[in-house]
N, C-alpha and C positions, 0 to 999 in steps of 0.2 A: 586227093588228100583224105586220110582216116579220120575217123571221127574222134577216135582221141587226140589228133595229132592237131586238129581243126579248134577242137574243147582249148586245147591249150594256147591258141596262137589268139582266140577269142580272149582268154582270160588275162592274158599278156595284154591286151591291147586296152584291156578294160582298168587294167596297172595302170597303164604309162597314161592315161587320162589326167589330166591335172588342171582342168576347168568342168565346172559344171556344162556349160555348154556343149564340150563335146562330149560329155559321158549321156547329154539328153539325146545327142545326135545318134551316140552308138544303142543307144534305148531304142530309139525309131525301127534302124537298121534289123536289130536282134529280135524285132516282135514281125518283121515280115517274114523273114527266114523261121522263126519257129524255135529258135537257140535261147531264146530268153526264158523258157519255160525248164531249157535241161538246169536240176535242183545244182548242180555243182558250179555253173557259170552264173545262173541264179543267185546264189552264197556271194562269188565272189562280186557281181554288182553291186547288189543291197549293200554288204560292207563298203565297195568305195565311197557310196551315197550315202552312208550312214554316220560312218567314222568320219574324223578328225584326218586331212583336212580339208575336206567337201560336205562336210556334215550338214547335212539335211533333213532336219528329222520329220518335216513335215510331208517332203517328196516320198522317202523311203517309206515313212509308214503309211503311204498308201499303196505301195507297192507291192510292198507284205502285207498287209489287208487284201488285194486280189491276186496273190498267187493260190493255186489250188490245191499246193502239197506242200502244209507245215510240218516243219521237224526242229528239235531241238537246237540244231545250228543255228538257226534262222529266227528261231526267238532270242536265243544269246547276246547274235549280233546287236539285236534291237534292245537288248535288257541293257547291252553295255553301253550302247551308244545312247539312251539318254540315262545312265547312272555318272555321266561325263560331265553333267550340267546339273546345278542346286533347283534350276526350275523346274527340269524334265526327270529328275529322279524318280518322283512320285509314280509315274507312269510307269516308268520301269520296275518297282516293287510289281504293279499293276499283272505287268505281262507276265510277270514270273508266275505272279499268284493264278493267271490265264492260261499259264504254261503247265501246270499244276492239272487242271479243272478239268482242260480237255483229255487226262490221261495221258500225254505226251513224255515221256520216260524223260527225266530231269538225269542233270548230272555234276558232276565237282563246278564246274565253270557256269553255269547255271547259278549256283547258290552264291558262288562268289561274287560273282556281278549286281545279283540283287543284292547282298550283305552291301556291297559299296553304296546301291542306289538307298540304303537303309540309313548308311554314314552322312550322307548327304543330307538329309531329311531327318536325321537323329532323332529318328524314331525306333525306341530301346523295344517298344512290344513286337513290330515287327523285324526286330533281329534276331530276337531270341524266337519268333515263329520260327524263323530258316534255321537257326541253330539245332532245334527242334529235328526238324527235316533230316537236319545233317546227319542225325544220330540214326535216325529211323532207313534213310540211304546207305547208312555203311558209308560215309567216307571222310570216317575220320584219320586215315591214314594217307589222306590228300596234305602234305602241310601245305603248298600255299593257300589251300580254301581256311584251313586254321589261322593261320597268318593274316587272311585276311579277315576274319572274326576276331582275331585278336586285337587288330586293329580298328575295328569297329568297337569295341568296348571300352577302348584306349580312347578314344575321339568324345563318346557317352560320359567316361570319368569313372567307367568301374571297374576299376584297375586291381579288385575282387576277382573278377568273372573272365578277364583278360589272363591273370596269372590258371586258373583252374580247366581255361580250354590251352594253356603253355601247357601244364602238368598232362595232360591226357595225351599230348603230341607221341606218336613213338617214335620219329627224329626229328628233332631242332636242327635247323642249319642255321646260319649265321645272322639272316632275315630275323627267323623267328625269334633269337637271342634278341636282338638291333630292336624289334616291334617292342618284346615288353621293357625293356630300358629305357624307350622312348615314351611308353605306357605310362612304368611311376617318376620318368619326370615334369611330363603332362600332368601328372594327377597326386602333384606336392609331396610323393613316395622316394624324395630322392636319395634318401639312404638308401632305399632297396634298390634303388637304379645302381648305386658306386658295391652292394654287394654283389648284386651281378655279375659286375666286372671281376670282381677276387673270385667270385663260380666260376667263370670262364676262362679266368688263367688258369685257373690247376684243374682242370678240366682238358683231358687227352682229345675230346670230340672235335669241340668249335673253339676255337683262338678269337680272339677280339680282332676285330679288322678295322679300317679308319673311319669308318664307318659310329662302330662302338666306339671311339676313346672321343669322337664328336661330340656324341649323346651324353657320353661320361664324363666330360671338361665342361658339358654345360649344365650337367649336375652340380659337380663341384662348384662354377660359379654362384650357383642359387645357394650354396649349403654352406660359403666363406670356406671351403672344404680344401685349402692350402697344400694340407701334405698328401690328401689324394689326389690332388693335380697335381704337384710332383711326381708322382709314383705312374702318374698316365701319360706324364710327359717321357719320362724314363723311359717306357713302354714304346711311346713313339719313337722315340730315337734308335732305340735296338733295334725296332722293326722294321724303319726305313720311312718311314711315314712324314717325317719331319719335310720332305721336298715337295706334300702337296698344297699348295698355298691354303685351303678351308681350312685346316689342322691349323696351321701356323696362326689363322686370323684367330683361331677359337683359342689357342694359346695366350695368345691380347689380349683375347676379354677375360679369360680366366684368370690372367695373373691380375690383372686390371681389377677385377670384381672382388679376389681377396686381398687388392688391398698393397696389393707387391708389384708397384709398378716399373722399378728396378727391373724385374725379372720380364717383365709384358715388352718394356722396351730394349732390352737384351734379344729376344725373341724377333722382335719387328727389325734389328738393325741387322739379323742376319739372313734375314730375308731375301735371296737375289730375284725375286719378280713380286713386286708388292701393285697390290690396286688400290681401289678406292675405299673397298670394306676395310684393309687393313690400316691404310691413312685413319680413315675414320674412328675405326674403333682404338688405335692409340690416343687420339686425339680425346677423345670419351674418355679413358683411361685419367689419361692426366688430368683432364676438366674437374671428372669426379673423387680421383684425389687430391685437388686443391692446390695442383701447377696450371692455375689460369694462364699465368703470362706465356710459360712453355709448351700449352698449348694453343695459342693461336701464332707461337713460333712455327711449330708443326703444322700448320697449316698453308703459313706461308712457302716453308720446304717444300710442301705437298706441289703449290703454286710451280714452284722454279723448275720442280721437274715433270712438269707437264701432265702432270694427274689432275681431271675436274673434278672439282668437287660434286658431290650426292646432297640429297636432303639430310640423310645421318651422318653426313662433315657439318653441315652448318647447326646441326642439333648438337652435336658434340661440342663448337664452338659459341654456340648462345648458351648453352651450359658452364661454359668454364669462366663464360662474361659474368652469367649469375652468382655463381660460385664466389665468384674474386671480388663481387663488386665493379665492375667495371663497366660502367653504363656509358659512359660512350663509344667506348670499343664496341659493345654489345649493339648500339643503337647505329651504328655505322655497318655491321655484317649484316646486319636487319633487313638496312636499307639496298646492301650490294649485294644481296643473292639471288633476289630476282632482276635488276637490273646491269649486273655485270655477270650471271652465270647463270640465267634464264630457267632457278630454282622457286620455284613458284613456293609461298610461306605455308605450311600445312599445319595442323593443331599444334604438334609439337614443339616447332618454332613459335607460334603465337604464347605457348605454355612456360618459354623459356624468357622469355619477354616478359609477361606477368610475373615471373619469380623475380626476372632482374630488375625491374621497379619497383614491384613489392616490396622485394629485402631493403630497398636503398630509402623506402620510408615514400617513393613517388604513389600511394595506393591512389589518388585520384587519377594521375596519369595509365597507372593499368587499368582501373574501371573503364576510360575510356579507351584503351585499344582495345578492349574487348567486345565493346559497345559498335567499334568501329569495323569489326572482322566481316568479311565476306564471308565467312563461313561458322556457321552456328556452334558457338562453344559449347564443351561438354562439360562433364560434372565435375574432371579430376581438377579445368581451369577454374573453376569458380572454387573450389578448395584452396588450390595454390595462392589464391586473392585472400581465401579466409583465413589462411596461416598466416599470412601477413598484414591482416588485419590483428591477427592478437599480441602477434611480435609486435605491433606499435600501438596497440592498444585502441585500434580505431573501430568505434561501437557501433556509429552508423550504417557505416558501411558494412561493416560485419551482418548486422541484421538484414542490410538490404540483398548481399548474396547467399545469405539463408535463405531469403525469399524466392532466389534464384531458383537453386537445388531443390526448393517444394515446387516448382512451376516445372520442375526437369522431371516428379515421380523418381529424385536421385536421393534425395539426402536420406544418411546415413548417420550409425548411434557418435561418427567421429564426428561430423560436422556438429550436431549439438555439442560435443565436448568443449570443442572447440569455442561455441559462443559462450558457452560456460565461461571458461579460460578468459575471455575479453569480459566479462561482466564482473567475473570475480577481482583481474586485474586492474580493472577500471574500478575497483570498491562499490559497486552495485549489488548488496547481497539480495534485495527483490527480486530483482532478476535473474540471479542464478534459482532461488528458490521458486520462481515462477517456471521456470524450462525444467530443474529438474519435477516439478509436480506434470508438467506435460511430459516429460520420459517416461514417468511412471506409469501415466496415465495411455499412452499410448503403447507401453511394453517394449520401451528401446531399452535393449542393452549392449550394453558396452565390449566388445571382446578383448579380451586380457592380449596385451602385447608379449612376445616371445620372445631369446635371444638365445645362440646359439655358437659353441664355443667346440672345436676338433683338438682333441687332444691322443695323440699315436693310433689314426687312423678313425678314431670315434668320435661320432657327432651328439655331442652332451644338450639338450633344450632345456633352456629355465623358463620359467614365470613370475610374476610380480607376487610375492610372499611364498614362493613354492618350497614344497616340503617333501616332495615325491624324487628327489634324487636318492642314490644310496649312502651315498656321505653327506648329506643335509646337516649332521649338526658338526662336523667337522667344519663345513662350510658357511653354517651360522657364527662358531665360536670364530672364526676366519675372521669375517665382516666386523662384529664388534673390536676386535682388534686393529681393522685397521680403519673403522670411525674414531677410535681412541686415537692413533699416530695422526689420521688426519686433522683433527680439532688441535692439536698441540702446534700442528704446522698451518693453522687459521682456518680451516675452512668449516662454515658453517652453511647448515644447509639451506637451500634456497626454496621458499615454498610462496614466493609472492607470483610465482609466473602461472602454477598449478593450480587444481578443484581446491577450492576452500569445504574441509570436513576433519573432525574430531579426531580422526586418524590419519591425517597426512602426512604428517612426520614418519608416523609408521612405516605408511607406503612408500616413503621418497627413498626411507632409507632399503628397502628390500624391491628397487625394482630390477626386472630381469637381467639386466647388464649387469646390476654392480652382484647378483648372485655368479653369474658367468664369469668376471673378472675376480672376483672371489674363491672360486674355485679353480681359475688359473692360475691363482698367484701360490696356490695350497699345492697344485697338482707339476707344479714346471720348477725346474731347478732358477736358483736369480740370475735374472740376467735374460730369460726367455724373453718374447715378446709375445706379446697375449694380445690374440686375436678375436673380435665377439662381431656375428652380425643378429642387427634387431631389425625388425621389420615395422618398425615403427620412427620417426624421431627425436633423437636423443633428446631429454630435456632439460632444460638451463642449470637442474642440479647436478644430475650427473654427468653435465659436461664437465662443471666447477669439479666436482667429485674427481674426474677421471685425473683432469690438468695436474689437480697436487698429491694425486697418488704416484703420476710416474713421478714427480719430482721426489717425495719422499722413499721410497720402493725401490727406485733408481731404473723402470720399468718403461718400455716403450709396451703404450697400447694402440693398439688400430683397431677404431669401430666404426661399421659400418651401420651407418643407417639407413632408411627407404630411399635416401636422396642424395646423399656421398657418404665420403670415408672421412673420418677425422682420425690423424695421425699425434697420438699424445706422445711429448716427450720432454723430459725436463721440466717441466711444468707450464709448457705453453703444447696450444695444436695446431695442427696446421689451417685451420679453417679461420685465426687471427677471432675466434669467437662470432665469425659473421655466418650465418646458418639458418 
């Protein structure tokens, strides 16, 4: 037998290993014979022992510690095989920076394995070292080492620095498009994620693949971004894409999350192989727009044909119990998830429980299933408990889960508003004046709430008193007109549930939604439906506000808040006011 012909039946044999035991066995064997030293059978060892799925990093890197001839291959292995792990990352920076020191000639895969081990470790000063390198190496014409820096800036949130090594690319393939679209909708740029997509259509190079209209539909969903998820779904269907079931789930939530649940479950019924993501995420759909009962229909459906349910079916279902009111339905899925579908209860669940007691006025019964968790509540539940402490006006307690959130190192400028809110509604003005002199005095402020309205492909942002639109006083003269129609048709503005201050009237009447539906009603012929999502709560005024504008206006509104949709129509919504 040849010596290459010998090299290869060894290295074959060091493949079909598939226990650590016998790969120690073939170690034994290889160090009598004298073969474990040739650097090629060497290579391919260290990688079985190194990688995924024999990965041993403690065996291999002492392996590579007493071999006598390193080379660049052979650090690689080892930079990659712990950049695989959030623990051993660190190391792997290490060896690159080792790899460097000794003079050992680096190269494209080199840099790239360390940039991961850099992602891992989100450590920005040494990514931008290797970045550094990259330029000084010549190999910026590698894209996937770009690609995978792009990705590493994208992961950081410098979706700045991400787009400026995209620009230096001299070709994009489809990846590198796919990284930065994924880049700003990580990093809340997700207008420039749906411009992308208009780049890449009329763009001869790279086409969007299903890949992009993934990234792109879940753009849309964060941005209430309606008729650009139309124009992606179009896209899907010309292409052919419509038959891979990820595309179709992400079509659920997209139409789901604008609001258009019509369209979400048109989508799911023509579905010929649906699983569990997609039960689920219909059933979320309907939850969070306000078909509680016809969502835990669709659950039962789910039941008859043999689909088990996930932890995000019974989260979509204790959501829709919140939602509707429905605490016994709610308190019964509670109890049969772990014990008829061996769904063990996780934050989420526990989260949906507190909203569905809360809202229903039970706040001592959620104090104490909280009290009662195996598992240490986080900040968002003790929130969820504080909102509905103020919805019912309950003070005690309210202060007592303030205490919570300072014992968590969580609380936030909303959680004091919030106790605000129960002090002021509870006619306590000490106490509002006592928290806001500790705001001040501590430098909490408040971040202004936003709302966001698409109108023929463009995504318009308001603010509370905002004046930086280009039609602001079209917009203002708007608003007074139709606080004039709506006073004649009763409604008066509601400021007992809000901050007591010398300008509240002001402010109820100019916040971000009713500027967004203000400029929808200016900007859409009658008869449109006007669409806003807020990232905040609607609250008790402009909910009243919205009710007896469709009715007067003759206007269906759907807005979206952090925690569903409310569908306004003829002067009633769908949420029956329970929110």
């Amino acid at each position: 037998m040849n010596a290459i012909h010998q090299e290869k039946t060894i290295i074959s044999l060091i493949k079909s290993c598939t226990r650590k035991s016998h790969l120690l066995q073939l170690h034994s064997q290889l160090l009598r014979s004298s073969h474990f030293y040739n650097p090629t059978i060497f290579l391919s060892f260290l990688s079985r022992f190194a990688l995924p799925p024999l990965r041993d990093l403690s065996y291999s890197g002492r392996i590579f510690k007493d071999f006598p001839e390193t080379n660049v291959s052979l650090y690689n292995t080892m930079i990659k095989a712990h950049s695989l792990g959030r623990d051993s990352a660190r190391n792997g920076f290490l060896l690159y920076q080792e790899l460097l020191r000794l003079g050992i000639s680096s190269n494209a895969l080199s840099a790239a394995v360390a940039v991961k081990c850099c992602t891992k470790i989100e450590s920005l000063c040494n990514g931008m070292q290797i970045h550094a390198r990259i330029w000084k190496d010549g190999h910026l014409s590698d894209g996937l080492l770009l690609t995978t820096l792009m990705d590493f800036y994208s992961c950081l949130e410098k979706g700045s620095e991400a787009y400026k090594v995209f620009d230096d690319m001299s070709h994009r393939d489809i990846v590198a498009w796919n990284v930065l679209i994924s880049c700003y909708t990580r990093n809340g740029r997700t207008r420039d994620a749906l411009a992308l997509f208009d780049m890449m259509r009329s763009s001869n190079v790279c086409q969007p693949d299903d890949v992009t209209c993934l990234l792109v539909l879940q753009a849309c969903a964060t941005l209430n971004a309606l008729e650009w998820g139309q124009k992606v779904h179009s896209y899907i269907v010309e292409h052919g894409f419509l038959n891979a079931r990820n595309v179709c789930n992400s079509l659920i939530v997209m139409y789901s999350r604008c609001g258009c649940v019509e369209k979400a479950y048109e989508v799911f019924k023509q579905m010929v192989d649906r699983d569990v993501v997609s039960w689920s995420a219909m059933i979320s759909g309907l939850a969070s727009n306000g078909y509680g009962r016809d969502a835990i229909e669709a659950f039962k459906e789910m039941q008859r044909e043999g689909v088990l349910p996930g932890d995000q079916t019974f989260t979509g279902v204790l959501s829709a119990c919140s939602h509707s009111g429905l605490i016994n339905e709610g308190r019964m899925f509670f109890k049969c998830m772990s014990r008829d579908f061996g769904v063990k209860p996780n934050i989420h669940h526990y989260g949906c429980m507190v909203d569905l007691l809360g809202r229903a006025g039970l706040l001592d019964d959620a104090y104490e299933l909280i009290r009662s968790m195996t598992i240490k509540p986080d900040a968002a539940m003790w929130r969820t408990l504080l909102g509905a402490c103020r919805i019912h006006r309950y003070v005690a307690l309210g202060e007592r889960v303030v205490e919570h959130l300072v014992e968590l190192k969580a609380q936030e400028a909303g959680d004091y508003v919030l106790l605000l809110n129960i002090y002021s509604s509870s006619g306590n003005s000490e106490k509002v004046i006592e928290v806001r002199k500790m705001m001040k005095e501590k430098g909490i402020q408040t971040t202004p709430a936003s709302s966001t309205i698409e109108l023929k492909g463009q995504v318009h942002e308001f603010y509370a008193d905002d004046i930086s639109h280009p039609r602001k006083k079209e917009i203002y003269e708007m608003l007074v007109e139709i606080n004039q129609q709506l006073r004649i048709a009763g409604y008066v503005a509601e400021i007992t549930s809000e901050l007591q201050s010398k300008s509240e009237l002001y402010v109820l009447s100019y916040h971000s939604e009713k500027l967004a539906i203000a400029f929808g009603l200016l900007a859409t012929p009658p008869g449109t439906t006007i669409r806003v999502a807020k990232d905040l709560r609607i609250c008790v005024d402009c909910h009243n506000f919205c009710k007896i504008l469709s009715a007067v206006y003759n206007r269906k509104l759907v807005i979206r808040d952090h925690n569903r949709f409310h569908h306004f129509r003829e002067g009633r919504c769908s949420c029956n006011d329970y929110w």
